[in-house]
C-alpha positions in Angstrom: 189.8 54.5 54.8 190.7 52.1 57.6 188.0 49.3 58.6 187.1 47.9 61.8 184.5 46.1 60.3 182.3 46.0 56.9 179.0 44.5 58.3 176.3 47.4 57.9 174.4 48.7 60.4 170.9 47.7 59.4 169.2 51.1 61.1 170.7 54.1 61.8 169.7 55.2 65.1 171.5 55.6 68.8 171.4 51.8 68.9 173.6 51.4 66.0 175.4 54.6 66.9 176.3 53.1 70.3 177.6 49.6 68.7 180.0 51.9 66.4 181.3 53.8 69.8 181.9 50.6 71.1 184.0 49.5 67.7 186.1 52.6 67.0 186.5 53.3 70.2 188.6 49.8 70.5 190.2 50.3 67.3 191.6 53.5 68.2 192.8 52.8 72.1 189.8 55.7 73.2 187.9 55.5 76.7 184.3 55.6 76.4 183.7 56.2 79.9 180.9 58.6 80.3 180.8 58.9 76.9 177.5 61.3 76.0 175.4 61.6 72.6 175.9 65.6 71.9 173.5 64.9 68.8 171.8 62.3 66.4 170.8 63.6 63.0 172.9 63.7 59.8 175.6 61.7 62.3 175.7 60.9 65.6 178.2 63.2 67.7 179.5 61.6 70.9 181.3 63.7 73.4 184.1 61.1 75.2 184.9 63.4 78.4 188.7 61.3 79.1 190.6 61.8 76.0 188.3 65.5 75.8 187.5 64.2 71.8 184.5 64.2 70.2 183.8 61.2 68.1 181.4 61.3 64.7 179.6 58.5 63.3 178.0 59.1 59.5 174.6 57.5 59.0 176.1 54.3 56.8 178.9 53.9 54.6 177.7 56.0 51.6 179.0 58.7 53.3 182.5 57.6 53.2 183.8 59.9 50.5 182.5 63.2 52.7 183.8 61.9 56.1 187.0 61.6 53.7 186.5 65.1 52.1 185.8 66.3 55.8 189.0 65.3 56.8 190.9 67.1 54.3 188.8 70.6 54.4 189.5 70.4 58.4 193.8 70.1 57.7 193.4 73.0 54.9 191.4 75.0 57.2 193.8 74.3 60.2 197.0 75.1 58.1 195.9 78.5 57.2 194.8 79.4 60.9 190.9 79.3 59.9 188.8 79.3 63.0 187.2 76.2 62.6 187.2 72.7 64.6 190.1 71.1 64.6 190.7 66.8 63.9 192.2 64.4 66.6 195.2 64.1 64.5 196.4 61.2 66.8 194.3 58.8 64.8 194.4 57.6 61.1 190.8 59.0 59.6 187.9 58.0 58.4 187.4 54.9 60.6 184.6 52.7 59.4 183.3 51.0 62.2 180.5 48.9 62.2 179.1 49.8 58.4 179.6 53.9 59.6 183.2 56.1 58.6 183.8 57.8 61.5 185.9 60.5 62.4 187.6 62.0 65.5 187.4 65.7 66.8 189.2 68.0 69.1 186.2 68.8 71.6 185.8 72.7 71.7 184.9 74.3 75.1 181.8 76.4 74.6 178.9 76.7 73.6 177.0 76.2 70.1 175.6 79.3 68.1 172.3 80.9 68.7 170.1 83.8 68.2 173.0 86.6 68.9 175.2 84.4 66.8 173.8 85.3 63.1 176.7 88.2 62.6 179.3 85.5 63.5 177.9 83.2 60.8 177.8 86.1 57.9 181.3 86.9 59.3 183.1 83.0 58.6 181.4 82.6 55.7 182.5 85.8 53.8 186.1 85.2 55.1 185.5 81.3 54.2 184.1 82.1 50.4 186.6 84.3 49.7 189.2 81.5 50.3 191.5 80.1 47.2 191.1 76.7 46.0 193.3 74.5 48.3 196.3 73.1 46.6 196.9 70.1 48.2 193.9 68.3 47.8 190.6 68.6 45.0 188.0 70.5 46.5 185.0 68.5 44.6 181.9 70.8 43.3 179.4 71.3 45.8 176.0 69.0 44.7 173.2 71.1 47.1 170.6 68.5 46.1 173.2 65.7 46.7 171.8 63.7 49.4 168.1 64.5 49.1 167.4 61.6 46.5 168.5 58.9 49.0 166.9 60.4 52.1 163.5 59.9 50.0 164.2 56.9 49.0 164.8 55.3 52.7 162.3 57.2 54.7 159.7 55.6 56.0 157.1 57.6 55.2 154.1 57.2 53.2 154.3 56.8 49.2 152.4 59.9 48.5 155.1 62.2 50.0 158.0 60.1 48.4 156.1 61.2 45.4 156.3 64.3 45.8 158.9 65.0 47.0 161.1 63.3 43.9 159.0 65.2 41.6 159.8 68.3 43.5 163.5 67.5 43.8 163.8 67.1 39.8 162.0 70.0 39.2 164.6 71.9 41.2 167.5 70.3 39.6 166.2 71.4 36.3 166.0 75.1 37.3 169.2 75.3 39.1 170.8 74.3 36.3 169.6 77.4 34.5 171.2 79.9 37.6 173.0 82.9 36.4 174.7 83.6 39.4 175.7 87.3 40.4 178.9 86.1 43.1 181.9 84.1 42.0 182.8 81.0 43.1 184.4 79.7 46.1 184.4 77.6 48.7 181.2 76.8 50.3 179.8 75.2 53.4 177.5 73.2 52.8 175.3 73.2 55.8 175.7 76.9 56.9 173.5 77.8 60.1 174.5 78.9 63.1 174.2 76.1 65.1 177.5 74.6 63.0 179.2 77.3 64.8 180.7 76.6 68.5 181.3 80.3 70.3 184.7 79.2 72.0 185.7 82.7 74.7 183.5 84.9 73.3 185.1 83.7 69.6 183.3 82.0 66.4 184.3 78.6 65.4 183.0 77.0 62.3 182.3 73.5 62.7 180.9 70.7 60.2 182.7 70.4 56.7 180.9 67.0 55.6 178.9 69.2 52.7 181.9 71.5 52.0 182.5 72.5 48.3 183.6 74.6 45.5 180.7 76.1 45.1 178.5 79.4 44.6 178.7 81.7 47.8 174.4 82.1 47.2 174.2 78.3 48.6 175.6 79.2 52.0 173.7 82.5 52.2 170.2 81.2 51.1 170.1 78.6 54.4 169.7 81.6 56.7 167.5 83.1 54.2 165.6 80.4 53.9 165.5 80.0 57.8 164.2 83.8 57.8 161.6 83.7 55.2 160.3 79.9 55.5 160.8 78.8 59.0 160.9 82.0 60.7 163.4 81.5 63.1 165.2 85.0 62.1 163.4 88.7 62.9 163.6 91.1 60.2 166.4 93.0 62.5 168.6 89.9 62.6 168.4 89.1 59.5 169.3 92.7 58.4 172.5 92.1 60.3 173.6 88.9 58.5 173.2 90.7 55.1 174.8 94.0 56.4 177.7 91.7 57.6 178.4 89.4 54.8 177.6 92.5 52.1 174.7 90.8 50.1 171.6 89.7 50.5 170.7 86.7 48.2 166.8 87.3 48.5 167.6 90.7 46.4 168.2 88.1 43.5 165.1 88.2 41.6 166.0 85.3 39.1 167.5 82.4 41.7 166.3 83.6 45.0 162.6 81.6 44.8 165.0 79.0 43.9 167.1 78.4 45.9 164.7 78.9 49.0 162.7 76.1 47.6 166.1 73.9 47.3 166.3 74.5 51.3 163.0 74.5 51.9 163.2 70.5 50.7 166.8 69.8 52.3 165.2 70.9 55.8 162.7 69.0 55.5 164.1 65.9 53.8 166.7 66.2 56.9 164.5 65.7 59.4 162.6 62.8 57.4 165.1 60.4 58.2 164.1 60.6 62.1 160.4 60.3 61.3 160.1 57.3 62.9 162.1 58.4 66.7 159.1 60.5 68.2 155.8 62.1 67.5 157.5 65.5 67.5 159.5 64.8 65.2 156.5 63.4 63.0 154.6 66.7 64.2 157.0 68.6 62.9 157.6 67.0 59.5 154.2 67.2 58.6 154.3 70.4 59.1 157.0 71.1 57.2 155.7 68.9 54.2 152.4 71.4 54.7 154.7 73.9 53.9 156.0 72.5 50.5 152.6 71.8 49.1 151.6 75.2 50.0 148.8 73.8 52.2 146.9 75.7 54.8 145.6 79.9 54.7 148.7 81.0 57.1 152.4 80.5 57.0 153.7 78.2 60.0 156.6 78.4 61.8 158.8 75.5 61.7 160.0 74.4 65.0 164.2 73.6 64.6 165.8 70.3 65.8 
């Protein structure tokens, strides 16, 4: 990974995010000039309109090794003619700038996935599971629980939820151990909701790769499950349509099903956690959703995306 600098940024939020613009952007010759924050969550995707690239900034430098991972899913993807995003090649990658890795994008002209998207999403992700392993670089095993240990551990919110939370997060990691998984392995996601697709002409592009992973197919599926049965952002129709599409439905899976919707259920919520702090929606919202994991309150609420 090349370095621009190792100092740490101490907070990740657009403040940092803006100083690591300013870094990489003068390590790597780009104009900033109208340069516009696309999105700030997981990383913090800036849009720099000149060179038409789109420039990602990870949260701090733990996420090195999937910025690197990233990299390398994107070039096996491109080489087979995958429709997914496509790197900035003209740039060595990761960066880390400013304590972040950063990496460097190919903007896509369109527009982000939505409700008439779902069919799209089933559509990539049977074409993308029934990939083989890549041969030119080690596809690690997918860890779905991966990053929700840390995010508890730096959120600031109050002890009783960290609490909980940890005990529910080794709870899960006992029982997914004990899986018996009906669909073979294969390359996975990670992060597989529509809104890590871009509809480029009419046509799907996958987008994202940061969680990708050899991996169990029921992963990927159980997000928008999970987003159907938990949050309710899906109608029964729609939902119909992704499992028609992709030719399973993982909530048929008597055994892992309640598990794996619980394993979302927490990675949603633990997401959003690490924002807590930006604006009383966001708070709103994650209270809500911590409601939701304690099984608090008489009716099921629906969770507001960000």
């Amino acid at each position: 990974m090349s370095q621009a600098t190792d100092s740490p940024a101490a907070v990740f939020g657009a403040e940092a995010a803006e100083r690591a613009l300013a870094v990489v952007c003068e390590l790597a010759g780009l104009d900033r000039a109208g340069a516009s924050l696309m999105r700030l969550g997981e990383n913090a995707l800036y849009h720099l309109p000149g060179p038409s690239v789109v420039v990602r900034i990870a949260r701090s430098a733990d996420y090195g090794a999937d910025a690197a991972k990233e990299v390398d899913v994107a070039r096996w993807l491109a080489a087979g003619g995958f429709p997914a995003a496509r790197l900035w090649d003209e740039a060595a990658q990761p960066v880390l700038a400013d304590g972040h890795p950063v990496t460097f994008w190919q903007y896509i002209e369109g527009r982000n996935g939505g409700r008439g998207d779902i069919a799209h999403l089933a559509a990539l992700l049977r074409d993308l599971h029934a990939l083989p392993r890549p041969a030119a670089f080690s596809l690690p095993p997918d860890d779905i629980l991966g990053r929700v240990g840390r995010r508890i551990s730096r959120a600031a919110v109050p002890a009783r939820d960290k609490d909980f939370l940890s005990a529910r997060l080794t709870d899960l990691q006992e029982r997914l151990l004990g899986l018996r998984f009906p669909l073979a392995p294969g390359p996975v996601h990670g992060d597989a909701h529509v809104q890590n697709l871009m509809i480029r002409v009419g046509q799907p592009v996958l987008i994202d790769f940061e969680r990708a992973g050899w991996g169990q197919p029921e992963w990927d599926l159980a997000m928008t499950a999970t987003e159907y049965q938990t949050a309710g952002w899906w109608s029964a129709p729609e939902y119909a349509l992704f499992c028609k599409t992709y030719g399973f439905d993982v909530t048929t899976w008597a055994e892992g099903w309640p598990v794996l919707q619980a394993v979302h259920a927490i990675k949603m919520t633990t997401w959003l956690m690490q924002n807590v702090a930006a604006s009383a929606d966001i708070a709103a919202e994650y209270a809500k959703r911590m409601r939701t994991l304690r099984g608090e309150g008489s009716q099921p609420e629906t969770w507001r995306p960000f």
